[in-house]
PyMOL Python script that loads the backbone (N, CA, C, O; Angstrom):
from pymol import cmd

cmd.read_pdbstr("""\
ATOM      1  N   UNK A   1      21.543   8.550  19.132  1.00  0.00           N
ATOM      2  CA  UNK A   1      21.168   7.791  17.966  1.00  0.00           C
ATOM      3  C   UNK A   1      22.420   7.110  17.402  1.00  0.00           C
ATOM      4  O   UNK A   1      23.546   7.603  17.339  1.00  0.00           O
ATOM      5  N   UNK A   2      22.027   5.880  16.998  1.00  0.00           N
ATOM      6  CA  UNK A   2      23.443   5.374  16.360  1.00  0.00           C
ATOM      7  C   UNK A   2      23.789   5.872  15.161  1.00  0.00           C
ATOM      8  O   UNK A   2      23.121   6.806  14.718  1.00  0.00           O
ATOM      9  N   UNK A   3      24.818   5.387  14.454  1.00  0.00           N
ATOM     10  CA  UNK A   3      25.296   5.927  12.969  1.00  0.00           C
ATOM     11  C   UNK A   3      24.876   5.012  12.221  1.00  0.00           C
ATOM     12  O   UNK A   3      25.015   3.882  12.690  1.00  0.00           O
ATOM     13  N   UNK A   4      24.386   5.089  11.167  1.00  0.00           N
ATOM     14  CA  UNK A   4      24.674   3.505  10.346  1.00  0.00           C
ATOM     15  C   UNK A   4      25.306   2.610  10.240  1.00  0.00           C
ATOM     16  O   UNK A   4      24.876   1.580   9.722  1.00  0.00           O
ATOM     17  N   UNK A   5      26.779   2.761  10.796  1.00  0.00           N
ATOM     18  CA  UNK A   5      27.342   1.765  10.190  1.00  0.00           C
ATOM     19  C   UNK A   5      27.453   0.559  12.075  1.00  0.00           C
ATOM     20  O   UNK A   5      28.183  -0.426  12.183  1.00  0.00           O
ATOM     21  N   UNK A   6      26.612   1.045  13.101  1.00  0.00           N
ATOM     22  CA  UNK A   6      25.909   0.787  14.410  1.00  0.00           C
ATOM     23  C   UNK A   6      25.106  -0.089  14.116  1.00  0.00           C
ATOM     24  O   UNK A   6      25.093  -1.254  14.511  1.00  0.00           O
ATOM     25  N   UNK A   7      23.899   0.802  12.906  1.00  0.00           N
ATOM     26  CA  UNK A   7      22.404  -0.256  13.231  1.00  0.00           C
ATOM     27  C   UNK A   7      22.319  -1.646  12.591  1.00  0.00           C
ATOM     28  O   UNK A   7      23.130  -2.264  11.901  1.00  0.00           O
ATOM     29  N   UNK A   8      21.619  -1.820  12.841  1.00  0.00           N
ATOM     30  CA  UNK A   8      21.526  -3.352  12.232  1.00  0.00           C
ATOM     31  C   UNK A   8      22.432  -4.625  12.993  1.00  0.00           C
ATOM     32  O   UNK A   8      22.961  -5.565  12.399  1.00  0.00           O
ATOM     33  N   UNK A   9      22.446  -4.416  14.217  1.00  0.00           N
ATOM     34  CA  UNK A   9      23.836  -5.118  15.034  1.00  0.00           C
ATOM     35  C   UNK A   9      23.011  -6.154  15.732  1.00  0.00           C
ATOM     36  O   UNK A   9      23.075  -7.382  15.793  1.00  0.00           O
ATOM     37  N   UNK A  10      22.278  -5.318  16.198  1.00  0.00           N
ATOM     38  CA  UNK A  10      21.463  -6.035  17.623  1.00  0.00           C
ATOM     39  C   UNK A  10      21.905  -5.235  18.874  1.00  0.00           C
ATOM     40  O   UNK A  10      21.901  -5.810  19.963  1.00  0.00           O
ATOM     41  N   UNK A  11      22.086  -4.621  18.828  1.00  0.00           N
ATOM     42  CA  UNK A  11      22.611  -3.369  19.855  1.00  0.00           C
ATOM     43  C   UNK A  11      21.030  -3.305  20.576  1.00  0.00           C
ATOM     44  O   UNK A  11      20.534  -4.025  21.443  1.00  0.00           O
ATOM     45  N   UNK A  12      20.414  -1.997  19.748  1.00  0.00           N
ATOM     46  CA  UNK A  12      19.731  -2.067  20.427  1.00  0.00           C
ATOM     47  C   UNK A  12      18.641  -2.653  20.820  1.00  0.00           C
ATOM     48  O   UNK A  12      17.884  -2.112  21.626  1.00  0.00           O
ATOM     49  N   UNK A  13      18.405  -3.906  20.273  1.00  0.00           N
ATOM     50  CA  UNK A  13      17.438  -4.743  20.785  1.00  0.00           C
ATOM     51  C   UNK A  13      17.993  -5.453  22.412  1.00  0.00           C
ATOM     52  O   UNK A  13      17.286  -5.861  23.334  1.00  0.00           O
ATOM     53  N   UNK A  14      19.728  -5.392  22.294  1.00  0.00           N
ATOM     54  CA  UNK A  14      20.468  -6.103  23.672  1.00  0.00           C
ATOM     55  C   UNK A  14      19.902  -4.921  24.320  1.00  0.00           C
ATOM     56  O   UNK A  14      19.216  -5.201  25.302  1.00  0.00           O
ATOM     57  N   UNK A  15      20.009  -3.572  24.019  1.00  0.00           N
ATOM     58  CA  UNK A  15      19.311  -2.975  25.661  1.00  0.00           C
ATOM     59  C   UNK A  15      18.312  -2.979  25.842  1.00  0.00           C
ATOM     60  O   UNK A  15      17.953  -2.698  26.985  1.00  0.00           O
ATOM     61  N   UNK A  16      17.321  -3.291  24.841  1.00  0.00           N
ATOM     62  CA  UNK A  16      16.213  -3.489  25.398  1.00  0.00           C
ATOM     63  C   UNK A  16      15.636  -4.253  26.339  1.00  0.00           C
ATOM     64  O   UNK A  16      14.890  -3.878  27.244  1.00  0.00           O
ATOM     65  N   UNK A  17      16.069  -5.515  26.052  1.00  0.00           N
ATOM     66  CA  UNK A  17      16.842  -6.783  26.620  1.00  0.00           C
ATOM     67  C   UNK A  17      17.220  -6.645  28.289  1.00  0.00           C
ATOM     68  O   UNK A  17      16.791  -7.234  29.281  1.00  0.00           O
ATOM     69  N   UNK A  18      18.053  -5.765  28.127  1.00  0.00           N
ATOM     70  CA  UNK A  18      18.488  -5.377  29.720  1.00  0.00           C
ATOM     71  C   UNK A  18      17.456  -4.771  30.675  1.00  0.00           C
ATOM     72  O   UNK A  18      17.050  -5.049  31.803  1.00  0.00           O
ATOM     73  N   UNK A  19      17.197  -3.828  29.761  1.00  0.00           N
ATOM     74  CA  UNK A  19      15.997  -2.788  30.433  1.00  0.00           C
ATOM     75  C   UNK A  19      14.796  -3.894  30.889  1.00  0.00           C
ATOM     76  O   UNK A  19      14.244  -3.771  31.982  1.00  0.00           O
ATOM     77  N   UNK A  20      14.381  -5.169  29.793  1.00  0.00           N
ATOM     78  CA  UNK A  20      13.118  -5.982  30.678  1.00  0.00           C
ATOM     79  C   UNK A  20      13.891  -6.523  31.295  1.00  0.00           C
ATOM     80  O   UNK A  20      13.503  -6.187  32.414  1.00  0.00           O
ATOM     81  N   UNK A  21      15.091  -7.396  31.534  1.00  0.00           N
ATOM     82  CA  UNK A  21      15.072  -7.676  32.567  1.00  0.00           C
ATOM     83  C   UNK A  21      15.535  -6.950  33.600  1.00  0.00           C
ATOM     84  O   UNK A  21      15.739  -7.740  34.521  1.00  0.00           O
ATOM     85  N   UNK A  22      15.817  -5.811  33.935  1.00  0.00           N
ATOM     86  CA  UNK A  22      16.052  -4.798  34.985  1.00  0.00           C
ATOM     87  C   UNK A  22      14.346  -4.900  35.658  1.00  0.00           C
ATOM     88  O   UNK A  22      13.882  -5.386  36.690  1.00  0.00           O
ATOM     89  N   UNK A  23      13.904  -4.360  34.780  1.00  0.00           N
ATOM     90  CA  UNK A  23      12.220  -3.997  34.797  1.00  0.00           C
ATOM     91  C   UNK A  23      11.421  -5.600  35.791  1.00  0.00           C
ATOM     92  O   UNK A  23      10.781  -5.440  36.831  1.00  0.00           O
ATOM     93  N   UNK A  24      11.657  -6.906  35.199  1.00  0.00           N
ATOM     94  CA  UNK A  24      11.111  -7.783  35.591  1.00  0.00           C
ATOM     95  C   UNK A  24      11.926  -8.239  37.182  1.00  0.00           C
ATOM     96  O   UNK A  24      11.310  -8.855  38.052  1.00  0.00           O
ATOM     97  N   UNK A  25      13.219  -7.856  37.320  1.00  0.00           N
ATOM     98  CA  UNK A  25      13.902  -7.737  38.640  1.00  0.00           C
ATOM     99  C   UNK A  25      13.403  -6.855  39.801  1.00  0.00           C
ATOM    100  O   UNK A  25      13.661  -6.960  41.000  1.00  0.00           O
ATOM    101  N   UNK A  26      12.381  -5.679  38.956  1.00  0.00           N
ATOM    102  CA  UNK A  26      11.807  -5.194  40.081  1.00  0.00           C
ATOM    103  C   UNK A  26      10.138  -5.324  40.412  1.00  0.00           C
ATOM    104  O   UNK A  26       9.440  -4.713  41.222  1.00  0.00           O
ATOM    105  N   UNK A  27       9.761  -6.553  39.278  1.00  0.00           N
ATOM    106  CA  UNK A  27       8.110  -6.906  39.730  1.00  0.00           C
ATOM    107  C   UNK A  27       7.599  -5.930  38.853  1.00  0.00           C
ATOM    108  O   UNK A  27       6.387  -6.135  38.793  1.00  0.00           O
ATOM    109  N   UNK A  28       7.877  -5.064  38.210  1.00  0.00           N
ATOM    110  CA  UNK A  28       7.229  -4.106  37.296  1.00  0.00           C
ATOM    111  C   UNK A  28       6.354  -4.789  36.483  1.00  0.00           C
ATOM    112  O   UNK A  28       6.789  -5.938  36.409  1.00  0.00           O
ATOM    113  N   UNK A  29       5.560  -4.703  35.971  1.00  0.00           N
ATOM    114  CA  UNK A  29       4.264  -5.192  35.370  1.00  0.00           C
ATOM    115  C   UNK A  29       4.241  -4.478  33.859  1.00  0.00           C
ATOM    116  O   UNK A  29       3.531  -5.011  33.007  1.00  0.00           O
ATOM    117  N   UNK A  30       4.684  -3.780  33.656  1.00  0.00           N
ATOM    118  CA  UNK A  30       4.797  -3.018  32.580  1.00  0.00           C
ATOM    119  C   UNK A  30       6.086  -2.472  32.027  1.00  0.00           C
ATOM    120  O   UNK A  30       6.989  -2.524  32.862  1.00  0.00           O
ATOM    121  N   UNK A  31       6.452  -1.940  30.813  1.00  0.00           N
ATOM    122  CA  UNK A  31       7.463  -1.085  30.484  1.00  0.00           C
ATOM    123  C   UNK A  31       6.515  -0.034  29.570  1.00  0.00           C
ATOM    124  O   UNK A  31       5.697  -0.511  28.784  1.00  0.00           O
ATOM    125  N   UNK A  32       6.642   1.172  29.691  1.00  0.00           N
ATOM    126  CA  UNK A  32       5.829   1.924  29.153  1.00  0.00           C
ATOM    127  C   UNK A  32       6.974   3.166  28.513  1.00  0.00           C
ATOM    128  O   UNK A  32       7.718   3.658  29.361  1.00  0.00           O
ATOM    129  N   UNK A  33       7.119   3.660  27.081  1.00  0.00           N
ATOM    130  CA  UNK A  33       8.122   5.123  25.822  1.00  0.00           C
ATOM    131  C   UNK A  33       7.293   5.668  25.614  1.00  0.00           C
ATOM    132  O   UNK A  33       6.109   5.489  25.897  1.00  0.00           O
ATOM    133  N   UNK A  34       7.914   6.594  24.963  1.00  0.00           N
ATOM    134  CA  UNK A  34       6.914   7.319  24.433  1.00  0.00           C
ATOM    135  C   UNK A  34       8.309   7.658  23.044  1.00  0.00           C
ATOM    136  O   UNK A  34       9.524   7.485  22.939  1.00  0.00           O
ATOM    137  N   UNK A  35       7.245   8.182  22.253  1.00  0.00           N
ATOM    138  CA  UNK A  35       8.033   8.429  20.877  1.00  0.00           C
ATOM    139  C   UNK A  35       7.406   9.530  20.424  1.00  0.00           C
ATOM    140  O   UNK A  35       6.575  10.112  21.120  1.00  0.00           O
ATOM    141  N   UNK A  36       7.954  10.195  18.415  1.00  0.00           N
ATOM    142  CA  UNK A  36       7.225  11.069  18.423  1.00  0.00           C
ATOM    143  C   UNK A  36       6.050  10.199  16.950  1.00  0.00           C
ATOM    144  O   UNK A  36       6.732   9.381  16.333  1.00  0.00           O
ATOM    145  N   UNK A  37       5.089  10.254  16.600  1.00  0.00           N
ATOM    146  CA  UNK A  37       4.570   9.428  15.014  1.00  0.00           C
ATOM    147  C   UNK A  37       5.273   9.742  14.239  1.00  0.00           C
ATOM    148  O   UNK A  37       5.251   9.186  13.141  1.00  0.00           O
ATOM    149  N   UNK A  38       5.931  10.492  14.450  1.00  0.00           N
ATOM    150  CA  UNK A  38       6.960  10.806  13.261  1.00  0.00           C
ATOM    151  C   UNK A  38       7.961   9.790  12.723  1.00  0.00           C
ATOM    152  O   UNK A  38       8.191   9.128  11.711  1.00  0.00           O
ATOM    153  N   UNK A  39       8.416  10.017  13.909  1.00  0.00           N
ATOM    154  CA  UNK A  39       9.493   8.104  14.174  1.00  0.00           C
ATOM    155  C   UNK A  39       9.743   7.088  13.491  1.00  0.00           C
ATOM    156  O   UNK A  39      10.554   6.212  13.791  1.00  0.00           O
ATOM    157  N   UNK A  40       8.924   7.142  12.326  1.00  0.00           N
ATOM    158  CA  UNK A  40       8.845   5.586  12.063  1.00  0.00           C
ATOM    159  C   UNK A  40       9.184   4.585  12.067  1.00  0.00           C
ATOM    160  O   UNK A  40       8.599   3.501  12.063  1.00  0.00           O
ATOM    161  N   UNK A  41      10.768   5.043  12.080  1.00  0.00           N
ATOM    162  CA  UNK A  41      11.989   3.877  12.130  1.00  0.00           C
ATOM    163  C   UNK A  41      11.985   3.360  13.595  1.00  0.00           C
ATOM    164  O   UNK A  41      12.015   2.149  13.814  1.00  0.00           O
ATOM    165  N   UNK A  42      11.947   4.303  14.634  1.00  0.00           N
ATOM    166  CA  UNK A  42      11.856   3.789  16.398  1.00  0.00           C
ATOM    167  C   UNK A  42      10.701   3.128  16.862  1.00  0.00           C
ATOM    168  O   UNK A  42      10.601   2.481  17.904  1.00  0.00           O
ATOM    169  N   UNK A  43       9.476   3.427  15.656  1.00  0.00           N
ATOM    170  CA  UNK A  43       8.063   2.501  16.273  1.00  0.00           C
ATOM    171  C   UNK A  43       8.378   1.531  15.791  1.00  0.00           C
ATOM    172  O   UNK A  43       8.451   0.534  16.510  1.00  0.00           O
ATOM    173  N   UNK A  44       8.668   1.444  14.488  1.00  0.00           N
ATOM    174  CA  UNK A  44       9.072  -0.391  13.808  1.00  0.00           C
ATOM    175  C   UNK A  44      10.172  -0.586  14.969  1.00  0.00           C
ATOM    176  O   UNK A  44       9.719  -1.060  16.011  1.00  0.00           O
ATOM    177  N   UNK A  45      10.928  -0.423  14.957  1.00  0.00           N
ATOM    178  CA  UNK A  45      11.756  -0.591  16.213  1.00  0.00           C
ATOM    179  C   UNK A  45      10.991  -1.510  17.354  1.00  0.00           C
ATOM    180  O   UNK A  45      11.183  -2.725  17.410  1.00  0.00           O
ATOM    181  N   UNK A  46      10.435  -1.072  17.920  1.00  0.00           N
ATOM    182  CA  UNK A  46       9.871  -1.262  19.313  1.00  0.00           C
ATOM    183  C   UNK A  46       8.560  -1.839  18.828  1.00  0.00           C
ATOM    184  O   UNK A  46       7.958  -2.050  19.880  1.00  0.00           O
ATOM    185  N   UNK A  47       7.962  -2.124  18.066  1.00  0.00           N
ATOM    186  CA  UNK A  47       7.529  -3.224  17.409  1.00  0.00           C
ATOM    187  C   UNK A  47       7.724  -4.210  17.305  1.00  0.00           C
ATOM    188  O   UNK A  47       6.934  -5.106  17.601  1.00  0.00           O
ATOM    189  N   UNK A  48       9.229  -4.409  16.693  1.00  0.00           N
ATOM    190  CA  UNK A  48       9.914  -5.640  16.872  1.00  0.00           C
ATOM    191  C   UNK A  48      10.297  -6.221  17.685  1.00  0.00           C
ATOM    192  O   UNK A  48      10.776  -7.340  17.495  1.00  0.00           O
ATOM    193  N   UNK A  49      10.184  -5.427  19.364  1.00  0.00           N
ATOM    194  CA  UNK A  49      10.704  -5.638  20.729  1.00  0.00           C
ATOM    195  C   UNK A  49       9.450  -5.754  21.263  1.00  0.00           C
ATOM    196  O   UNK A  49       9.346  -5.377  22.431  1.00  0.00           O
ATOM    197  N   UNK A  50       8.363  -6.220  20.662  1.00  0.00           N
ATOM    198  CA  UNK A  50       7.001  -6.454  21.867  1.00  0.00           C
ATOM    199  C   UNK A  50       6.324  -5.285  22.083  1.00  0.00           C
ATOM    200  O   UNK A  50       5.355  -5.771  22.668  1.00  0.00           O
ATOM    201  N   UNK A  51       6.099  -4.085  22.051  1.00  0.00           N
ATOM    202  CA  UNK A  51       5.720  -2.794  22.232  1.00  0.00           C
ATOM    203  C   UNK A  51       4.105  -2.563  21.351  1.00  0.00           C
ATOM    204  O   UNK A  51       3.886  -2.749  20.154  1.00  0.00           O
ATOM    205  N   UNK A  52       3.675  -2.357  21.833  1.00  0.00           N
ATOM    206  CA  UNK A  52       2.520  -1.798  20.647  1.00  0.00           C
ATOM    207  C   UNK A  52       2.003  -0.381  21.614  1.00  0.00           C
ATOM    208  O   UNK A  52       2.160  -0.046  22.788  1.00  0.00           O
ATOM    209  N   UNK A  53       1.465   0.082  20.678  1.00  0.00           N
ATOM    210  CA  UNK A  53       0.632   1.556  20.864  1.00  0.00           C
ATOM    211  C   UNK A  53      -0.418   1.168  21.809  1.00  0.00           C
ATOM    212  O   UNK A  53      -1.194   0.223  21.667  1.00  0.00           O
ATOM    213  N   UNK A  54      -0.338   2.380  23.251  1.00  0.00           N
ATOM    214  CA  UNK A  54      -1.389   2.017  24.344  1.00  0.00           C
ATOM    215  C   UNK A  54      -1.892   3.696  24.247  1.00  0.00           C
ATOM    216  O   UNK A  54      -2.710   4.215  25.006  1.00  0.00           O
ATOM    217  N   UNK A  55      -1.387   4.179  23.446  1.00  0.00           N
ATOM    218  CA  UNK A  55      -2.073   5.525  23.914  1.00  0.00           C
ATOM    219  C   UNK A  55      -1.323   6.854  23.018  1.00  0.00           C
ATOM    220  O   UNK A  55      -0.350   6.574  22.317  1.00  0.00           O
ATOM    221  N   UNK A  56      -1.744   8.074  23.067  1.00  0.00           N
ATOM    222  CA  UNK A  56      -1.517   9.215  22.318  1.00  0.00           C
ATOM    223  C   UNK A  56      -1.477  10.443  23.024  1.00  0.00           C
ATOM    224  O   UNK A  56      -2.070  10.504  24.101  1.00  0.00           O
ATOM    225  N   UNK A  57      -0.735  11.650  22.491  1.00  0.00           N
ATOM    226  CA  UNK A  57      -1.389  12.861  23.020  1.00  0.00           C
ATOM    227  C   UNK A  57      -1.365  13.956  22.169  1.00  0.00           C
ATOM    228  O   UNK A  57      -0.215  14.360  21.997  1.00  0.00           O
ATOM    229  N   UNK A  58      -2.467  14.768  21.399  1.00  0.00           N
ATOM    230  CA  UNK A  58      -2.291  15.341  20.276  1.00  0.00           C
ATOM    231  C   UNK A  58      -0.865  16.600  20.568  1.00  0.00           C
ATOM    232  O   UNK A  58       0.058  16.951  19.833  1.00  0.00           O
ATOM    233  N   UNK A  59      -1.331  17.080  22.248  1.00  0.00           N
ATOM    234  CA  UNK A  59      -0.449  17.959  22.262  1.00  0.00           C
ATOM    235  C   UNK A  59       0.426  18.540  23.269  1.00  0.00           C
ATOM    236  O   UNK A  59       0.545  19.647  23.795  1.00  0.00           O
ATOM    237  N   UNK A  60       0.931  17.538  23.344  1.00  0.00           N
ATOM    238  CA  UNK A  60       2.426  17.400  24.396  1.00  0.00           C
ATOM    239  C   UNK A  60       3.367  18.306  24.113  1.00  0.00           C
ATOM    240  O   UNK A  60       3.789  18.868  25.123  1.00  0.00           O
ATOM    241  N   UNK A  61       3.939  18.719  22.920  1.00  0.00           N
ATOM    242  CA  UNK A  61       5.379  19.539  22.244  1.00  0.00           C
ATOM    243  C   UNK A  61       4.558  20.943  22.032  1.00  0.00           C
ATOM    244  O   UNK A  61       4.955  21.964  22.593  1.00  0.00           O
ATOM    245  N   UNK A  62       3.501  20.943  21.273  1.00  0.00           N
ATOM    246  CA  UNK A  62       3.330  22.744  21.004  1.00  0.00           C
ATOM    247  C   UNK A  62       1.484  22.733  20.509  1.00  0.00           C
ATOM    248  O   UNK A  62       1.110  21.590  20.248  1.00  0.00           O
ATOM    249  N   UNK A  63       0.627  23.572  20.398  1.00  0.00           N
ATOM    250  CA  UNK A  63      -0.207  23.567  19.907  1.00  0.00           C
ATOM    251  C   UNK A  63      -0.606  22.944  18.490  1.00  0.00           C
ATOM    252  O   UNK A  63      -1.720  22.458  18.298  1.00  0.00           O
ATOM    253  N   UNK A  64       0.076  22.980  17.821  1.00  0.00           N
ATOM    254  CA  UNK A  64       0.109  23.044  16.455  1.00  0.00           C
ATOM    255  C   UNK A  64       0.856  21.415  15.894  1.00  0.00           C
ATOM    256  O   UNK A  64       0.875  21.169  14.688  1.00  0.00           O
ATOM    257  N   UNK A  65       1.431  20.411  16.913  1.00  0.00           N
ATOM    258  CA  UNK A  65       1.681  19.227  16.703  1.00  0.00           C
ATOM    259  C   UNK A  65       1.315  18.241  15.766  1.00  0.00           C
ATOM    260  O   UNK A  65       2.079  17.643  15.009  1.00  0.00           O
ATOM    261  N   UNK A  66      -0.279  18.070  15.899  1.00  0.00           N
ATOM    262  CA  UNK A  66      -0.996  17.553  14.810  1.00  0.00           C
ATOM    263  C   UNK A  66      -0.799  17.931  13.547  1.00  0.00           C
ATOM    264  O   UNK A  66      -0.675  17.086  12.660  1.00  0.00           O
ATOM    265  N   UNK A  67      -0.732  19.563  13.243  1.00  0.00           N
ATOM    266  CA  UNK A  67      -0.439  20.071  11.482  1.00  0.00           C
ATOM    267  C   UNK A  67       1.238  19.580  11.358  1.00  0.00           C
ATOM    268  O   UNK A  67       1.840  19.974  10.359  1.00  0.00           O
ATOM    269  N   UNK A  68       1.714  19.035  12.002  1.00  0.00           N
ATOM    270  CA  UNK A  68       3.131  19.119  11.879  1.00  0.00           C
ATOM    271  C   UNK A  68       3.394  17.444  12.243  1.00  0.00           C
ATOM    272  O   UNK A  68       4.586  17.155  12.139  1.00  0.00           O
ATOM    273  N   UNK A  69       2.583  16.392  12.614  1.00  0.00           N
ATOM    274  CA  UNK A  69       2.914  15.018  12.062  1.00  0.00           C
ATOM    275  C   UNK A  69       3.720  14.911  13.441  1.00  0.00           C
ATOM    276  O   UNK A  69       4.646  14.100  13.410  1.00  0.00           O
ATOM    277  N   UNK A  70       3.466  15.790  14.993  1.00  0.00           N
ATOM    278  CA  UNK A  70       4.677  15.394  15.994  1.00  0.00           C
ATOM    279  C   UNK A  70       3.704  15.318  17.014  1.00  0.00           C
ATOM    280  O   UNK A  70       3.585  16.010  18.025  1.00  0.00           O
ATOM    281  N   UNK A  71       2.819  14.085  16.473  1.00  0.00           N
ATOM    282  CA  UNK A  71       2.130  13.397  17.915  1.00  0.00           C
ATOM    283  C   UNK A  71       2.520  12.571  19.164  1.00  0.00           C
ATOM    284  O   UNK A  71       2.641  11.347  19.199  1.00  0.00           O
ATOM    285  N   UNK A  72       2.673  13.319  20.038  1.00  0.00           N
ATOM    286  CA  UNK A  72       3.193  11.533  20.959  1.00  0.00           C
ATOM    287  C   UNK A  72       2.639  10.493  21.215  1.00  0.00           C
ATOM    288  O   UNK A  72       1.430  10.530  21.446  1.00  0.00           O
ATOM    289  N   UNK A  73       3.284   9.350  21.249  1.00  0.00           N
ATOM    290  CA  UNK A  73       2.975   8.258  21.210  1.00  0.00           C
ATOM    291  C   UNK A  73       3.413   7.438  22.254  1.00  0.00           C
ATOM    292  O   UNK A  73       4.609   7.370  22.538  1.00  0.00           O
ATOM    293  N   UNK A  74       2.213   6.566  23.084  1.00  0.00           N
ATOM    294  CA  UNK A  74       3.254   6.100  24.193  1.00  0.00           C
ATOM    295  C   UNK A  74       3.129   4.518  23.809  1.00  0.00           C
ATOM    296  O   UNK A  74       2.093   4.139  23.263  1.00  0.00           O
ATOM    297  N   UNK A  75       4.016   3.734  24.049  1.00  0.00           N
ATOM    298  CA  UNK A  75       4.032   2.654  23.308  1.00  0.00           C
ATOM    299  C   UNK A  75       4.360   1.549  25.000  1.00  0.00           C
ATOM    300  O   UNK A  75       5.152   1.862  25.889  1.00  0.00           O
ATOM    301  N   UNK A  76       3.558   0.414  24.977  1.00  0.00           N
ATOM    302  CA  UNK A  76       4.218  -0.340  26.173  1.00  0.00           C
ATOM    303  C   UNK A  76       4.050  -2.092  25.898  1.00  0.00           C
ATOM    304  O   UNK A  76       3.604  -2.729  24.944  1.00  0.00           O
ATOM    305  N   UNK A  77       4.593  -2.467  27.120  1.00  0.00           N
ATOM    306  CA  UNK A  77       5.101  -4.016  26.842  1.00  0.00           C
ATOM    307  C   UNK A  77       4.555  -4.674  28.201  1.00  0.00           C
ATOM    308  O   UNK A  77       5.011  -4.299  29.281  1.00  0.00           O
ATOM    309  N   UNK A  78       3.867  -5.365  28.143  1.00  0.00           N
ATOM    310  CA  UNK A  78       3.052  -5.921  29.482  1.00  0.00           C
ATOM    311  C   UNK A  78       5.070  -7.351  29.643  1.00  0.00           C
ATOM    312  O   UNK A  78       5.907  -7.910  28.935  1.00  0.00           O
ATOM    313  N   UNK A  79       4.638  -7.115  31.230  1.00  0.00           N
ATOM    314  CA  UNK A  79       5.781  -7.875  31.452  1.00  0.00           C
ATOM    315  C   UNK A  79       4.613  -9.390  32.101  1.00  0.00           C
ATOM    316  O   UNK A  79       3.398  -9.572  32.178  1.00  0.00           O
ATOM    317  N   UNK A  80       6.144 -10.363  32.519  1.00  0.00           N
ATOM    318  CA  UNK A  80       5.225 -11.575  32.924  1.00  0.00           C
ATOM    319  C   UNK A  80       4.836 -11.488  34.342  1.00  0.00           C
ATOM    320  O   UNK A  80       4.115 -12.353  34.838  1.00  0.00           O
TER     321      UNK A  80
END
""", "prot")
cmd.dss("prot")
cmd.show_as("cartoon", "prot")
cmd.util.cbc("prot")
cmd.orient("prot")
């Protein structure tokens, strides 16, 4: 994770950046994260990078995920 005085650069939107075009260098059709809902700051994140919500899983980390707000979330980016 960066520090604050990191965010807000464009950092990590440049790797994101890299990662599609790595991704589109190999014909990949997709880029597909996962996060936790908790996140909020990494979904706005990847929001802002093309990403939207394709899917969920109540309980990936522990039984009890849902009472505790730590749903996963898989988030993806259709490539061209």
């Amino acid at each position: 994770m960066f520090d604050r005085a990191t965010r807000q650069r464009g950092i990590g939107s440049m790797l994101m950046g890299a990662i599609q075009a790595a991704a589109e260098s190999l014909s990949a059709r997709m880029i597909v994260l996962e996060t936790q809902s908790c996140n909020e700051a990494a979904i706005a994140f990847y929001r802002r990078n093309g990403f939207s919500i394709i899917g969920f899983d109540l309980y990936t980390y522990s039984n009890t995920d849902p009472e505790r707000h730590e749903v996963r979330i898989e988030m993806g980016k259709k490539l061209k």
